[in-house]
BALO-786778 format. One record per atom (N, C-alpha, C): x, y, z; residue in one letter; atom name; residue number from 1. Coordinates in Angstrom, 3 decimals. Atoms other than C-alpha are relative to their C-alpha. Layout:
! residues N
<rec><xx>X</xx><yy>Y</yy><zz>Z</zz><rest>A</rest><atom>CA</atom><nr>NUM</nr></rec>
...
! end
This chain:
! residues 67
<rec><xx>-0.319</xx><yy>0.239</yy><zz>-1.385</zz><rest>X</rest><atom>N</atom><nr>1</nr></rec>
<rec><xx>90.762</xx><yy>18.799</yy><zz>261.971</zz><rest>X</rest><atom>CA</atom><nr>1</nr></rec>
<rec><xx>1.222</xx><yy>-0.913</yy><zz>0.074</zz><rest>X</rest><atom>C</atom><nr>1</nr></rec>
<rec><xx>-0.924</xx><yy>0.704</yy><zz>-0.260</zz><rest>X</rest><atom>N</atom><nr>2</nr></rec>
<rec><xx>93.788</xx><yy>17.367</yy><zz>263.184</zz><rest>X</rest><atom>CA</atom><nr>2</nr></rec>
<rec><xx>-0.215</xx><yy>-0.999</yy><zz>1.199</zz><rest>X</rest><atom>C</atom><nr>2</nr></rec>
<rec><xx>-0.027</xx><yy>1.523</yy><zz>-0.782</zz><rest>X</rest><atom>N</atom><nr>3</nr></rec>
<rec><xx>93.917</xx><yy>13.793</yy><zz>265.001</zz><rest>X</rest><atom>CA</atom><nr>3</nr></rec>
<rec><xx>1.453</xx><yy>-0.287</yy><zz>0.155</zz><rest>X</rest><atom>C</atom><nr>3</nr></rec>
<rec><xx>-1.717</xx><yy>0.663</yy><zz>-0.225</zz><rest>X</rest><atom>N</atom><nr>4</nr></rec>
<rec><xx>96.811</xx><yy>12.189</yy><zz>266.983</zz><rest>X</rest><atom>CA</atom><nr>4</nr></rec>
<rec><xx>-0.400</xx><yy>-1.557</yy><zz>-0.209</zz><rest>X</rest><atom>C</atom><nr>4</nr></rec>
<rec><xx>0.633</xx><yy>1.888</yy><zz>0.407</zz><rest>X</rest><atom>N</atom><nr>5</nr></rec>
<rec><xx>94.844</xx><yy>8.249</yy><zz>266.139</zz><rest>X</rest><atom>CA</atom><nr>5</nr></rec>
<rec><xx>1.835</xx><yy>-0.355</yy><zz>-0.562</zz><rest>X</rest><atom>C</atom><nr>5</nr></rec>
<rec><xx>-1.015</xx><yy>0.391</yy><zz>0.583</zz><rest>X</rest><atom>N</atom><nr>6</nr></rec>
<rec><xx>98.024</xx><yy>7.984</yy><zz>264.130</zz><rest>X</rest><atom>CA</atom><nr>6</nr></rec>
<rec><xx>1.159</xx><yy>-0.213</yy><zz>1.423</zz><rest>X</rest><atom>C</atom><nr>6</nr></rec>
<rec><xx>-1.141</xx><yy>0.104</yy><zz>-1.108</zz><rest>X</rest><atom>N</atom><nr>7</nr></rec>
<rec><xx>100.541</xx><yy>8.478</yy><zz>267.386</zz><rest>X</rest><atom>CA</atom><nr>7</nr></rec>
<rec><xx>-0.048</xx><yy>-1.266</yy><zz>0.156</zz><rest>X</rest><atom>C</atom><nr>7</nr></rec>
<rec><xx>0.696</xx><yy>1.281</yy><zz>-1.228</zz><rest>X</rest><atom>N</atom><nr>8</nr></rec>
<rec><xx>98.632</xx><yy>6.138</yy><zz>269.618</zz><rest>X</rest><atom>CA</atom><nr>8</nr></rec>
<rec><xx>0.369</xx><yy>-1.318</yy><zz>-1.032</zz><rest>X</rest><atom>C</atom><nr>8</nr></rec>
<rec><xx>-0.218</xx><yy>1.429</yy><zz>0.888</zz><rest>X</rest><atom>N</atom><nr>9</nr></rec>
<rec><xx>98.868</xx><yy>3.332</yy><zz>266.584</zz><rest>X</rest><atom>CA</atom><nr>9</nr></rec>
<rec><xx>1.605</xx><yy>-0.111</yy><zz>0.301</zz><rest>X</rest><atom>C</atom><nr>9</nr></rec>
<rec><xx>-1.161</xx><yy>0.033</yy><zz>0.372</zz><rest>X</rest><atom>N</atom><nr>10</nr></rec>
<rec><xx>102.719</xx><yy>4.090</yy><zz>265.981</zz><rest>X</rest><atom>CA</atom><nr>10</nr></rec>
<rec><xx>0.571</xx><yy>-0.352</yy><zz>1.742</zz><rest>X</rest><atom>C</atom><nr>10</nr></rec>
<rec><xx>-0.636</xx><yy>0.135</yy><zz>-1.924</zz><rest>X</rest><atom>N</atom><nr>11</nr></rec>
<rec><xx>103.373</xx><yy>3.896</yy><zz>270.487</zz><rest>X</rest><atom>CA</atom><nr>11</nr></rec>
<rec><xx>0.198</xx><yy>-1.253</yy><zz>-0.560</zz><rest>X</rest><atom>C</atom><nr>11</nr></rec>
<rec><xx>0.447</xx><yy>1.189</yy><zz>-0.176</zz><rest>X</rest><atom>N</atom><nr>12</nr></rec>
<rec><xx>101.378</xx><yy>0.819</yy><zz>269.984</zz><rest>X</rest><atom>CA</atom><nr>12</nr></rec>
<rec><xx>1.388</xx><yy>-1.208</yy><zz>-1.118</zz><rest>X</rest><atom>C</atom><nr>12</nr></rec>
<rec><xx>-0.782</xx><yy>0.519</yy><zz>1.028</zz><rest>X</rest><atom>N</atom><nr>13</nr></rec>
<rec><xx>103.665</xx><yy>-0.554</yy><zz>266.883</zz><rest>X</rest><atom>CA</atom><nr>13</nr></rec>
<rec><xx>1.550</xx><yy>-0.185</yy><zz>0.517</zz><rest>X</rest><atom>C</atom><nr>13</nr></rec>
<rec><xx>-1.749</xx><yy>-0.102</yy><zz>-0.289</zz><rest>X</rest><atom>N</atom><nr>14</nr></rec>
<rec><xx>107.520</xx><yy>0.586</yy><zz>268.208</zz><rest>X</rest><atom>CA</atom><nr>14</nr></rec>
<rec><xx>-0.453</xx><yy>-0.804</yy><zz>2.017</zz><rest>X</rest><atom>C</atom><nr>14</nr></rec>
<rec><xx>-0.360</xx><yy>0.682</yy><zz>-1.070</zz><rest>X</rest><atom>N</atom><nr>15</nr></rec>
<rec><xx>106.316</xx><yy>-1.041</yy><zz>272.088</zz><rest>X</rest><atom>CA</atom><nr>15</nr></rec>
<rec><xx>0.256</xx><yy>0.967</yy><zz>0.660</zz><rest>X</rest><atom>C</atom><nr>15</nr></rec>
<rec><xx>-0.416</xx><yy>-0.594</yy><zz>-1.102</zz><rest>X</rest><atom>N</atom><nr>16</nr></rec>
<rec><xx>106.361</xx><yy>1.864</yy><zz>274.029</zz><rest>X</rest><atom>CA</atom><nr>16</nr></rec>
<rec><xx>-1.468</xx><yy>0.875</yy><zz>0.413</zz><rest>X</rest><atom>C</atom><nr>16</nr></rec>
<rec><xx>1.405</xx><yy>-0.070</yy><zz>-0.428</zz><rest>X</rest><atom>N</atom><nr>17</nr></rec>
<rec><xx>103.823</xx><yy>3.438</yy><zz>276.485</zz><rest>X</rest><atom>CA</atom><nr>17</nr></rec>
<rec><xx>0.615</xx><yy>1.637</yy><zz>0.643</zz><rest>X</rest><atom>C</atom><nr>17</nr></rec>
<rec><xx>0.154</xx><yy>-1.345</yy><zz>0.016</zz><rest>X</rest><atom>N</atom><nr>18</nr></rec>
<rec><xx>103.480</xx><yy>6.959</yy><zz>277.446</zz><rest>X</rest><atom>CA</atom><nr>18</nr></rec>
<rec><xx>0.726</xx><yy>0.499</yy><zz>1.191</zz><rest>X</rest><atom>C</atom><nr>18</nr></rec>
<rec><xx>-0.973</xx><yy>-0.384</yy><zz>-1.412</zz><rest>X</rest><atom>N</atom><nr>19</nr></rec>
<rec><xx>105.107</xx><yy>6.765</yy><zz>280.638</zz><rest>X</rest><atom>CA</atom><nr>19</nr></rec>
<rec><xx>1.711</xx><yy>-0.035</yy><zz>-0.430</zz><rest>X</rest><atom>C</atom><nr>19</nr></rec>
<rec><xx>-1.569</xx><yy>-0.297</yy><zz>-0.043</zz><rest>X</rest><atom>N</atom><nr>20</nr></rec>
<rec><xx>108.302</xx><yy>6.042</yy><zz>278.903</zz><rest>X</rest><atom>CA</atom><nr>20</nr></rec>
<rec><xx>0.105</xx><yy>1.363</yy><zz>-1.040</zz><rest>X</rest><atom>C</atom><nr>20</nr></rec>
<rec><xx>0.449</xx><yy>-1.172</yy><zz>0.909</zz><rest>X</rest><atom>N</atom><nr>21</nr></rec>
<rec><xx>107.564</xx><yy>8.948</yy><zz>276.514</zz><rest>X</rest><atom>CA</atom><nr>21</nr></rec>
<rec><xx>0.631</xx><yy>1.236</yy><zz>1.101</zz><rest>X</rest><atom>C</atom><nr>21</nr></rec>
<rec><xx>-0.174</xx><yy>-1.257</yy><zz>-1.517</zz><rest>X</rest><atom>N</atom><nr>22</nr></rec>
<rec><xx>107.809</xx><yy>11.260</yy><zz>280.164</zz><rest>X</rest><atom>CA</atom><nr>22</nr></rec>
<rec><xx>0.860</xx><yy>-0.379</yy><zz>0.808</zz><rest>X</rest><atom>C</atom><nr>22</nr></rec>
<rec><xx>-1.245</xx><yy>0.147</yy><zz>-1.213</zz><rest>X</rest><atom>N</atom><nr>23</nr></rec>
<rec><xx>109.912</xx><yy>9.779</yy><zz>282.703</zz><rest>X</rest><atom>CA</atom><nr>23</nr></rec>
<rec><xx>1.452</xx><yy>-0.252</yy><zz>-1.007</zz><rest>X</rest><atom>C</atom><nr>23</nr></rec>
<rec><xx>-1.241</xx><yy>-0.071</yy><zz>0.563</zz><rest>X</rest><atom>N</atom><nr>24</nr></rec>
<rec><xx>112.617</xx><yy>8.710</yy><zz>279.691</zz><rest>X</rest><atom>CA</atom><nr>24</nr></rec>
<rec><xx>0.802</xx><yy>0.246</yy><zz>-0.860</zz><rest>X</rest><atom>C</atom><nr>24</nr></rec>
<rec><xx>-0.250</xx><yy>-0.600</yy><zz>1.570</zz><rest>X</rest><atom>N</atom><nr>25</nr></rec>
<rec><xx>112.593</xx><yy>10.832</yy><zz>276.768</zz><rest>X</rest><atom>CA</atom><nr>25</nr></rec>
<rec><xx>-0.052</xx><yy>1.306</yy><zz>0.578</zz><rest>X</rest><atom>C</atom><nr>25</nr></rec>
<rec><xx>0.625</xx><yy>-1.850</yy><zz>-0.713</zz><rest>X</rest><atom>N</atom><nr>26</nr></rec>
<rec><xx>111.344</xx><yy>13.987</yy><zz>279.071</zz><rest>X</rest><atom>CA</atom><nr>26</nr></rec>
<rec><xx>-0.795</xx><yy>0.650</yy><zz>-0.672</zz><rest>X</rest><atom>C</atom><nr>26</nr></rec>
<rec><xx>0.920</xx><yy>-0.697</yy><zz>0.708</zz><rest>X</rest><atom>N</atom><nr>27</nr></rec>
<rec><xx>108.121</xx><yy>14.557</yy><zz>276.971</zz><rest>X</rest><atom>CA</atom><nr>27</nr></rec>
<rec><xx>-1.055</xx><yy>0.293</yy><zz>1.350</zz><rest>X</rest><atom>C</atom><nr>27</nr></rec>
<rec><xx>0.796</xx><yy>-0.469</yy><zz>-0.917</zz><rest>X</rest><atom>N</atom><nr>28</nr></rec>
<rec><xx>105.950</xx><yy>16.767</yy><zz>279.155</zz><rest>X</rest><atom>CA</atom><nr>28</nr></rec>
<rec><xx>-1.433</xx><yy>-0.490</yy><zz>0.359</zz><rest>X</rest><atom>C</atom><nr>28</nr></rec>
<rec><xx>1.606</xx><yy>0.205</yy><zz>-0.140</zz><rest>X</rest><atom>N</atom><nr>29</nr></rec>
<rec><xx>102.747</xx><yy>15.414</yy><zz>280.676</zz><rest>X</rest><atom>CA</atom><nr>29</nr></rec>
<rec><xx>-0.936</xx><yy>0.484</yy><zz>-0.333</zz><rest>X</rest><atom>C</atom><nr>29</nr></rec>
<rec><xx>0.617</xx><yy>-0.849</yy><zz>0.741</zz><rest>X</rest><atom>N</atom><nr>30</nr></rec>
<rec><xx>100.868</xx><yy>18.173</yy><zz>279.557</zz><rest>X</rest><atom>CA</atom><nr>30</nr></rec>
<rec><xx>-0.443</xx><yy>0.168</yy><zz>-1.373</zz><rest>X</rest><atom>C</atom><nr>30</nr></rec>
<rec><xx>-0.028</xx><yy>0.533</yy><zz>1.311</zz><rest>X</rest><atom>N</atom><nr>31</nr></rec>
<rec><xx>101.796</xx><yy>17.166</yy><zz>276.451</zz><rest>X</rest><atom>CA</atom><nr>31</nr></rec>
<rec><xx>-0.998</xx><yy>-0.862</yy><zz>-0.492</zz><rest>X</rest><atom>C</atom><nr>31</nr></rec>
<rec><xx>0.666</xx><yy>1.090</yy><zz>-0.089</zz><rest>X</rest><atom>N</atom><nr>32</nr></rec>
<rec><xx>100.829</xx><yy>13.903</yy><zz>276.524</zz><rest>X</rest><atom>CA</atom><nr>32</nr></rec>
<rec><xx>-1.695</xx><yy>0.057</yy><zz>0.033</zz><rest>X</rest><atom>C</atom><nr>32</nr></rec>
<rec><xx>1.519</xx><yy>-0.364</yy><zz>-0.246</zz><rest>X</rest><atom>N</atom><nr>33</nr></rec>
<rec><xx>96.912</xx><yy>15.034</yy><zz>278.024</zz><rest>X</rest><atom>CA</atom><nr>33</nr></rec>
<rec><xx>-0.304</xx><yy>1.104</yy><zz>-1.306</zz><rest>X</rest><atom>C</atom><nr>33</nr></rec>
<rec><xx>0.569</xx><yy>-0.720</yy><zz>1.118</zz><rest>X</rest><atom>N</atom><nr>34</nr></rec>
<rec><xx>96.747</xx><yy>17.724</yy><zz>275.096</zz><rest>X</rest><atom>CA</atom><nr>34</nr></rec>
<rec><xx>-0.438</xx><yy>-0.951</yy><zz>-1.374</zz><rest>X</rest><atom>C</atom><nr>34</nr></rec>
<rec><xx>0.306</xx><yy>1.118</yy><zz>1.202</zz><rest>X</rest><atom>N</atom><nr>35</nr></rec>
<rec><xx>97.091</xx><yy>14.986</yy><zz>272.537</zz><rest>X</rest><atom>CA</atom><nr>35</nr></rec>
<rec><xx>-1.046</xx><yy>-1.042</yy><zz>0.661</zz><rest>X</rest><atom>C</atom><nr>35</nr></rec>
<rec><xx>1.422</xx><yy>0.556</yy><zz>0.041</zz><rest>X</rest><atom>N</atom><nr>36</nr></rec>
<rec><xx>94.559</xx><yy>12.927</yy><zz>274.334</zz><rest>X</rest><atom>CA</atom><nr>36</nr></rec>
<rec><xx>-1.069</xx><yy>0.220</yy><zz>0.028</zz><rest>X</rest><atom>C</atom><nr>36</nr></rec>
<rec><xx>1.542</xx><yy>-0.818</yy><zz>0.491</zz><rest>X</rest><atom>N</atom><nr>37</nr></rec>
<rec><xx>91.915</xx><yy>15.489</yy><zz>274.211</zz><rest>X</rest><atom>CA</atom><nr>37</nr></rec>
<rec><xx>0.125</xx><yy>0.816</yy><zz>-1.519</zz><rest>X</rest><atom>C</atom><nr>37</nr></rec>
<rec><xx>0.052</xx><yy>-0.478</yy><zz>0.873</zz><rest>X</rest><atom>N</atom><nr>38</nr></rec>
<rec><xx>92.868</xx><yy>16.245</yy><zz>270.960</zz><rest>X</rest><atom>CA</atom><nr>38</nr></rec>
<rec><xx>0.267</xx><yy>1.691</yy><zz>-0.190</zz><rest>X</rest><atom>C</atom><nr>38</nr></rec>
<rec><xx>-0.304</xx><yy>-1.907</yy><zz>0.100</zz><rest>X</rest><atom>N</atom><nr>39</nr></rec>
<rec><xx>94.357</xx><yy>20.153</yy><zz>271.685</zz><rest>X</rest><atom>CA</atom><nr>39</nr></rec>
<rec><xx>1.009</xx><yy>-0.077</yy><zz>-1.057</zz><rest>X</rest><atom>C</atom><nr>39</nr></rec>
<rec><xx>-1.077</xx><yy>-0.414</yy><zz>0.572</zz><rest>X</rest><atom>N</atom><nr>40</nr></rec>
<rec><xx>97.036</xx><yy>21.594</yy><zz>269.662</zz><rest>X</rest><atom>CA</atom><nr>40</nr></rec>
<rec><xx>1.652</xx><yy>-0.309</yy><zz>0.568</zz><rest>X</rest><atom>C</atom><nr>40</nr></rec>
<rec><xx>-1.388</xx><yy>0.055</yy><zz>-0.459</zz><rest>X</rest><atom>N</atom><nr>41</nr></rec>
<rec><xx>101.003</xx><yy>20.724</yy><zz>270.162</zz><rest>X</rest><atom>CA</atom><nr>41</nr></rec>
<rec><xx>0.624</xx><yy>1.036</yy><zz>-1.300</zz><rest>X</rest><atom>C</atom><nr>41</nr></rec>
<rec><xx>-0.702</xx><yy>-0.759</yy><zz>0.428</zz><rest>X</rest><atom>N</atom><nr>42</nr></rec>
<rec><xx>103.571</xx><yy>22.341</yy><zz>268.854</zz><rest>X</rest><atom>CA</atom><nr>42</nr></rec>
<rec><xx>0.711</xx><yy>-0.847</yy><zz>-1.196</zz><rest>X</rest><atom>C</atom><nr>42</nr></rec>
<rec><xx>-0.680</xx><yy>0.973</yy><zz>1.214</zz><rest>X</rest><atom>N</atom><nr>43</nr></rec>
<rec><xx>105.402</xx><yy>21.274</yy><zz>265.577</zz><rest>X</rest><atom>CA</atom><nr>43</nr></rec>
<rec><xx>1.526</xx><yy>-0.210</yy><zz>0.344</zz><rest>X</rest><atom>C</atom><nr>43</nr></rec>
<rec><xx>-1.337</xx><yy>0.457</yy><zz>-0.723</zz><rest>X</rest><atom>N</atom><nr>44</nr></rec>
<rec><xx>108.961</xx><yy>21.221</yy><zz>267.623</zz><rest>X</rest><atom>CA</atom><nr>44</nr></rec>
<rec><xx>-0.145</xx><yy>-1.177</yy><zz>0.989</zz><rest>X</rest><atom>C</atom><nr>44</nr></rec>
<rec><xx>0.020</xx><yy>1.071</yy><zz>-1.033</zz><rest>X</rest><atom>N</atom><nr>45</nr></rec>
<rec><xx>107.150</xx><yy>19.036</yy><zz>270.019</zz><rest>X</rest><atom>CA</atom><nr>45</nr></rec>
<rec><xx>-0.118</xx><yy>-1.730</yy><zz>-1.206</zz><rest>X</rest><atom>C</atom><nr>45</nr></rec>
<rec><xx>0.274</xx><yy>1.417</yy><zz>1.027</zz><rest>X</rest><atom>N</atom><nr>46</nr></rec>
<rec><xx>105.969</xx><yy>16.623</yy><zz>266.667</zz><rest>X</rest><atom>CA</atom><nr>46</nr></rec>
<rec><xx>0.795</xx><yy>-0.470</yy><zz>-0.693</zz><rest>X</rest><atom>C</atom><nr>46</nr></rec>
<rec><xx>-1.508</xx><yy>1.361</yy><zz>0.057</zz><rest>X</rest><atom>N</atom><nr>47</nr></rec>
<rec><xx>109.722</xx><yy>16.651</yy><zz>265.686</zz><rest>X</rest><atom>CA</atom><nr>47</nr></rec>
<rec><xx>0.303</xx><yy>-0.897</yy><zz>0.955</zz><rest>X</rest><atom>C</atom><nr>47</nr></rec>
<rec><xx>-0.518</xx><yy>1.048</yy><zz>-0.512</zz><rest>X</rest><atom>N</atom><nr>48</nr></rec>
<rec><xx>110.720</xx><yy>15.423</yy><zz>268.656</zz><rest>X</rest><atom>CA</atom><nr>48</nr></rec>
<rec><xx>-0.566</xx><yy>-1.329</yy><zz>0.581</zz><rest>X</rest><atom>C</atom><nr>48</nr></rec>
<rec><xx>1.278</xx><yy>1.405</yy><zz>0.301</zz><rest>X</rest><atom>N</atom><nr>49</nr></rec>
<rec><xx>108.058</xx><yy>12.704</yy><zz>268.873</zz><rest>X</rest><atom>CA</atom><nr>49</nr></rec>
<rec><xx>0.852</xx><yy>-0.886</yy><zz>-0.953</zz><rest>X</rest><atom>C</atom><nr>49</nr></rec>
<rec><xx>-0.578</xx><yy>0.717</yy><zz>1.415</zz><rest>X</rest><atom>N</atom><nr>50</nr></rec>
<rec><xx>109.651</xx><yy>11.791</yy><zz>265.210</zz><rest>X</rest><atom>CA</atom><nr>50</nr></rec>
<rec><xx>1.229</xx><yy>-0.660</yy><zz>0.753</zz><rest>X</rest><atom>C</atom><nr>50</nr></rec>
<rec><xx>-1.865</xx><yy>0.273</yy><zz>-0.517</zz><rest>X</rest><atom>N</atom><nr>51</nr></rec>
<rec><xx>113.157</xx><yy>11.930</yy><zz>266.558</zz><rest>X</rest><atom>CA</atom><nr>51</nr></rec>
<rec><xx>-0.233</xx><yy>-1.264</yy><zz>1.345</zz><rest>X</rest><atom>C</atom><nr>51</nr></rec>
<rec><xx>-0.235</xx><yy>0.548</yy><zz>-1.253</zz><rest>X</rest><atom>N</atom><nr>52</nr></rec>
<rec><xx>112.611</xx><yy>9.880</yy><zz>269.747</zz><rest>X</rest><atom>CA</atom><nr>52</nr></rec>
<rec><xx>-1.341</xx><yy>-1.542</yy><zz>-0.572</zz><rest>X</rest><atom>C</atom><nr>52</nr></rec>
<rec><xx>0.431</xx><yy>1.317</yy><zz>0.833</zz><rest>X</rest><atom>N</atom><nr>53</nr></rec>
<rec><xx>110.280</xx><yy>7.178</yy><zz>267.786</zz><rest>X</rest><atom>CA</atom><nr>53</nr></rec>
<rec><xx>0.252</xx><yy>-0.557</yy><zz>-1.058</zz><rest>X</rest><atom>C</atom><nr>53</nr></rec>
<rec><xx>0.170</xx><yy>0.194</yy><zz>1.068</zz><rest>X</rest><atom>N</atom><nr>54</nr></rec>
<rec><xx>111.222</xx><yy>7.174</yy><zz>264.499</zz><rest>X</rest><atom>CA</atom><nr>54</nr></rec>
<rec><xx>-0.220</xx><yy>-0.158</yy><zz>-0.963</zz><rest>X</rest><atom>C</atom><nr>54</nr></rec>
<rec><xx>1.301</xx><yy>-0.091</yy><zz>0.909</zz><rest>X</rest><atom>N</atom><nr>55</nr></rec>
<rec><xx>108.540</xx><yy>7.757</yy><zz>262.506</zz><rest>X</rest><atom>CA</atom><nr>55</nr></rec>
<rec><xx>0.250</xx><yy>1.230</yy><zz>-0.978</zz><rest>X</rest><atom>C</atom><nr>55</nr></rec>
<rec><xx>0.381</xx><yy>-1.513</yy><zz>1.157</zz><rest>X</rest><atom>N</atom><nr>56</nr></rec>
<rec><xx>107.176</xx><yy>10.454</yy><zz>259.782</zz><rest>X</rest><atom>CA</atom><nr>56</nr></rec>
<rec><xx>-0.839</xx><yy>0.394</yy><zz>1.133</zz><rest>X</rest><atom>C</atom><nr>56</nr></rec>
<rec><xx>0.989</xx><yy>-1.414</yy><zz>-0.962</zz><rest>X</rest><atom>N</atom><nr>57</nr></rec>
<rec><xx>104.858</xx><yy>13.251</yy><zz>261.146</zz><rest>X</rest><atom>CA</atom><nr>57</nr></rec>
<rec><xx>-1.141</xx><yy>-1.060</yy><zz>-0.496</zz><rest>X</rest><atom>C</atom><nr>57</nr></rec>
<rec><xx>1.467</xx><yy>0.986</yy><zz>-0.060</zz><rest>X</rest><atom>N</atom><nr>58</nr></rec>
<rec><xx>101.751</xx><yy>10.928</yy><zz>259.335</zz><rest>X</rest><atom>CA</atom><nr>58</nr></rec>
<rec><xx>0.224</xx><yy>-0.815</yy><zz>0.863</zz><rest>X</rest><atom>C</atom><nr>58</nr></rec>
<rec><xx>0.211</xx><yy>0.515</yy><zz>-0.562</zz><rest>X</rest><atom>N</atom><nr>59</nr></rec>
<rec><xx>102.698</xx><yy>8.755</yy><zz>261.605</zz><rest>X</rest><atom>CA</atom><nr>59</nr></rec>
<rec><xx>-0.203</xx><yy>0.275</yy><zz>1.711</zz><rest>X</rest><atom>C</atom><nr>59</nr></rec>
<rec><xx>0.254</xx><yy>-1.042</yy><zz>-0.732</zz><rest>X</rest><atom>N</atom><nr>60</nr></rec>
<rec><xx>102.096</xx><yy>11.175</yy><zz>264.261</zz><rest>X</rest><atom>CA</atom><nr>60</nr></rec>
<rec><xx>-1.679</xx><yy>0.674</yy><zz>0.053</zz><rest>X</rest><atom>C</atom><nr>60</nr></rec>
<rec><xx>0.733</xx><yy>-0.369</yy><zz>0.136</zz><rest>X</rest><atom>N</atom><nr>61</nr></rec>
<rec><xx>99.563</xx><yy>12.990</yy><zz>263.180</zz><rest>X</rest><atom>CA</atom><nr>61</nr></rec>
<rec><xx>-1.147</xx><yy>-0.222</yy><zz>-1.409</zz><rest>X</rest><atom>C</atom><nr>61</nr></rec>
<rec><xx>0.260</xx><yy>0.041</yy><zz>1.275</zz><rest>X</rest><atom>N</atom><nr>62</nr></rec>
<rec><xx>96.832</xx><yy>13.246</yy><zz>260.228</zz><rest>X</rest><atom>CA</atom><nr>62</nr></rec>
<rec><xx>-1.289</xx><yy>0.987</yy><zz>-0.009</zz><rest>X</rest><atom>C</atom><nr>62</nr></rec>
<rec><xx>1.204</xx><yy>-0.785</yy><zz>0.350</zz><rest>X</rest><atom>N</atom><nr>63</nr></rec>
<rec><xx>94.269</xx><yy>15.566</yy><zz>258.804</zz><rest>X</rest><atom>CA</atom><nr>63</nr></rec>
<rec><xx>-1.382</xx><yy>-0.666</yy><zz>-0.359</zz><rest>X</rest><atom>C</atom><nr>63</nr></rec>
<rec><xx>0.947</xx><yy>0.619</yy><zz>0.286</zz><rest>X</rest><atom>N</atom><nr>64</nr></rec>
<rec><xx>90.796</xx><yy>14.409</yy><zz>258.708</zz><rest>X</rest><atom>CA</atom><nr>64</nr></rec>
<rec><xx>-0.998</xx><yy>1.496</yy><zz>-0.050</zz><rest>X</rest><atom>C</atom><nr>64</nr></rec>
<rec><xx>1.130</xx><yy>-0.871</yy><zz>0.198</zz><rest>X</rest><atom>N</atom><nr>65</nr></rec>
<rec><xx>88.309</xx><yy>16.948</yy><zz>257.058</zz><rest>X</rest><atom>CA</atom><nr>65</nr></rec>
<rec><xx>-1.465</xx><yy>-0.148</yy><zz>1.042</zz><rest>X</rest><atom>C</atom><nr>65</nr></rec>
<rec><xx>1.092</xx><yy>-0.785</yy><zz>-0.746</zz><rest>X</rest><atom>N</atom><nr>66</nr></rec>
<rec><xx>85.104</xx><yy>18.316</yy><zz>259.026</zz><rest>X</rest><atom>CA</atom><nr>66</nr></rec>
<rec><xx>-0.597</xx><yy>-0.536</yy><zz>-0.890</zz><rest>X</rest><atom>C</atom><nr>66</nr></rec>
<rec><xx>1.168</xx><yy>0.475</yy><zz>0.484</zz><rest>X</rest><atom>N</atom><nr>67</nr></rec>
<rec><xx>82.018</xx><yy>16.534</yy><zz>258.234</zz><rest>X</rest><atom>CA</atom><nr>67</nr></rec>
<rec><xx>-0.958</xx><yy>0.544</yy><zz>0.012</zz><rest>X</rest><atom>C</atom><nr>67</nr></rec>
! end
């Protein structure tokens, strides 16, 4: 299963909050609510996550096996 836990840490780390994510980067709200119920994004959307925070993709995302 894939988890965004990693995002939410890395917002928390670089100082930025989700609203500037949408009103000043232009990441789609939709977006935003898929990753907090844990849906699927797109891997163009998890470059530009990278690109516009600066991070790796682990710090994005991470795989956690099914228990």
């Amino acid at each position: 299963m894939i988890t965004y836990r990693p995002f939410w840490e890395t917002l928390l780390k670089k100082n930025m909050t989700t609203y500037e994510l949408i009103y000043k980067q232009g990441i789609p709200t939709n977006t935003i609510h898929r990753m907090k119920h844990g849906e699927a994004i797109t891997t163009k959307t998890i470059d530009e996550l990278c690109s516009i925070l600066g991070c790796e993709v682990s710090e994005v995302i991470e795989y956690k096996k099914d228990e």
